[in-house]
LOSE-657156 format. One record per residue (C-alpha): residue number from 1; chain; x, y, z. Coordinates in nm, 4 decimals. Example, Ala and Ser with C-alpha at 12.3 -4.5 7.8 and 13.67 -1.06 7.14 Angstrom:
BEGIN
[rec 1,"A",[1.2300,-0.4500,0.7800]] [rec 2,"A",[1.3670,-0.1060,0.7140]] 
***
This chain:
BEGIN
[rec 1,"A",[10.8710,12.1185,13.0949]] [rec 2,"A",[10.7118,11.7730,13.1484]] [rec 3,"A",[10.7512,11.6713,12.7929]] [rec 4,"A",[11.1456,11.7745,12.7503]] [rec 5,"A",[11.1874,11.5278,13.1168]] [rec 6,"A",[10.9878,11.2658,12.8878]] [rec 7,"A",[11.1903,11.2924,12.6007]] [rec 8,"A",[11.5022,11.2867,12.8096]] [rec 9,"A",[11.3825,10.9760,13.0111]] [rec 10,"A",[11.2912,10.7873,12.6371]] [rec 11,"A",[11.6539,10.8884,12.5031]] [rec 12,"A",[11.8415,10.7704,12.8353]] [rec 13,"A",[11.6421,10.4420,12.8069]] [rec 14,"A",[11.6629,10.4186,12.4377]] [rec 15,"A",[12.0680,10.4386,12.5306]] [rec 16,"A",[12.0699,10.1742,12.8090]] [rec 17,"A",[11.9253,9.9559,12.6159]] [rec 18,"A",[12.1329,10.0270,12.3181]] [rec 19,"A",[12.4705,9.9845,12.5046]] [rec 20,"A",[12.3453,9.6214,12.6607]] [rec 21,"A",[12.2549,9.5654,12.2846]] [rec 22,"A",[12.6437,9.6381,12.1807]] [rec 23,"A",[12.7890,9.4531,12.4493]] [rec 24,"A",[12.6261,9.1620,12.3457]] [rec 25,"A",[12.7259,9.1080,12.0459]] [rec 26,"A",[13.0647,9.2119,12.1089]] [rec 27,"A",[13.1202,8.8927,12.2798]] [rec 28,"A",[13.3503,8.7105,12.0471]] [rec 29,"A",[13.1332,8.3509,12.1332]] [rec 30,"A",[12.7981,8.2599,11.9738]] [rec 31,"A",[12.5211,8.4019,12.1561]] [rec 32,"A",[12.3029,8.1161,12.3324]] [rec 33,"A",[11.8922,8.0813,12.2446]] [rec 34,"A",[11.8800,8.3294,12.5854]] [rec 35,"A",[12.0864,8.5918,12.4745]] [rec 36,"A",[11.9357,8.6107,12.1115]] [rec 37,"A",[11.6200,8.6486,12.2801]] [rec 38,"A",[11.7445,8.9375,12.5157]] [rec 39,"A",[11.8639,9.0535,12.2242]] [rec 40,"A",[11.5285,9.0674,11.9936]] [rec 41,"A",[11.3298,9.2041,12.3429]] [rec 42,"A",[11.5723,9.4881,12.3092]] [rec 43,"A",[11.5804,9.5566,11.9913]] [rec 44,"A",[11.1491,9.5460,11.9772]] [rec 45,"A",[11.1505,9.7787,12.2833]] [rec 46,"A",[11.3843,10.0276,12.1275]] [rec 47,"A",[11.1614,10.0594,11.8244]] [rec 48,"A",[10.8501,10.1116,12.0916]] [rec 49,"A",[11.0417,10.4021,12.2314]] [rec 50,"A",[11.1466,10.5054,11.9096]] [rec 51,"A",[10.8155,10.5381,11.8237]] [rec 52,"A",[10.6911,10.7205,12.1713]] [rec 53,"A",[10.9831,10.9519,12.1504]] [rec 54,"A",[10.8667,11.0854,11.7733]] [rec 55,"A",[10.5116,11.1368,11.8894]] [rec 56,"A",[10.6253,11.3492,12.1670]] [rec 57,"A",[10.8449,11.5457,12.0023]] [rec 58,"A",[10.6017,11.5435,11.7282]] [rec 59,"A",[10.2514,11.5297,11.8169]] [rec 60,"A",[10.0669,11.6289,11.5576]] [rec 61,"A",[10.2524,11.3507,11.3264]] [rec 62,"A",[10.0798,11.0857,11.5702]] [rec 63,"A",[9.9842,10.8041,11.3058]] [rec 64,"A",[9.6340,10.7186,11.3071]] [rec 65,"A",[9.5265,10.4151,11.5242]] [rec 66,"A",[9.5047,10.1533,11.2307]] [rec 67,"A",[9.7898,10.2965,11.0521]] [rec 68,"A",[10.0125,10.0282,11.2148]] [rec 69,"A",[10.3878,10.0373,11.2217]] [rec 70,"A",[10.5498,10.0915,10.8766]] [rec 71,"A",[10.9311,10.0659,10.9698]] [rec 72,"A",[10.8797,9.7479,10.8599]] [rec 73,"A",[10.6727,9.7758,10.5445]] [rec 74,"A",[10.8332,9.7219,10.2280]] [rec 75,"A",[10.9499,9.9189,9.9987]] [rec 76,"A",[10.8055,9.9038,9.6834]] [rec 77,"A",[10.9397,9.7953,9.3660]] [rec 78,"A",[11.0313,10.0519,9.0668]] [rec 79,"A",[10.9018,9.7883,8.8251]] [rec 80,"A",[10.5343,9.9706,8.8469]] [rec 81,"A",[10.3739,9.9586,8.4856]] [rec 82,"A",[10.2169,10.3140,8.5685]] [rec 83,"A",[10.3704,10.5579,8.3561]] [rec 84,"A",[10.4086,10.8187,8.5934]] [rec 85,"A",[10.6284,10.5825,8.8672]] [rec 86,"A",[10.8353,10.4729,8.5324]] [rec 87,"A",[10.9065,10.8442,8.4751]] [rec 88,"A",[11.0036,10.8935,8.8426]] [rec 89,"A",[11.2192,10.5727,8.8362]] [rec 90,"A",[11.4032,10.6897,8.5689]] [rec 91,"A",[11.4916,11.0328,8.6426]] 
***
């Protein structure tokens, strides 16, 4: 079961790196220029794995090369002037 070791191995690491995240900022003092940036290399690497855990637990969802990531896309507005997205809003 190479794939249920992989998805083990991604959640373990997606843990570590978690846990360093929380300790952190538990630190009651401001975190220094350093630490911030440990911090943001943490959180970008969780969303990789994020990302490579989902596709192998799911890969036939695998987005299309030049889909991009969208877990940072916007949400769109409800203020659409297309009738059928003003119906949906205000159901």
């Amino acid at each position: 079961m190479p794939q249920n070791e992989e998805c083990q191995e991604l959640r373990e690491e997606i843990l570590h790196l978690l846990r360093a995240q929380m300790q952190a900022l538990e630190q009651p003092s401001r975190l220094s220029d350093v630490e911030l940036s440990a911090c943001y290399r943490r959180q970008e690497k969780v969303g990789a794995l994020r990302d490579l855990l989902f596709i192998a637990l799911n890969p036939l969802a695998a987005p299309a090369p030049d889909s991009g990531d969208l877990s940072s896309a916007p949400i769109p507005s409800g203020t659409s002037s297309d009738p059928a997205s003003q119906a949906a809003v205000s159901m």
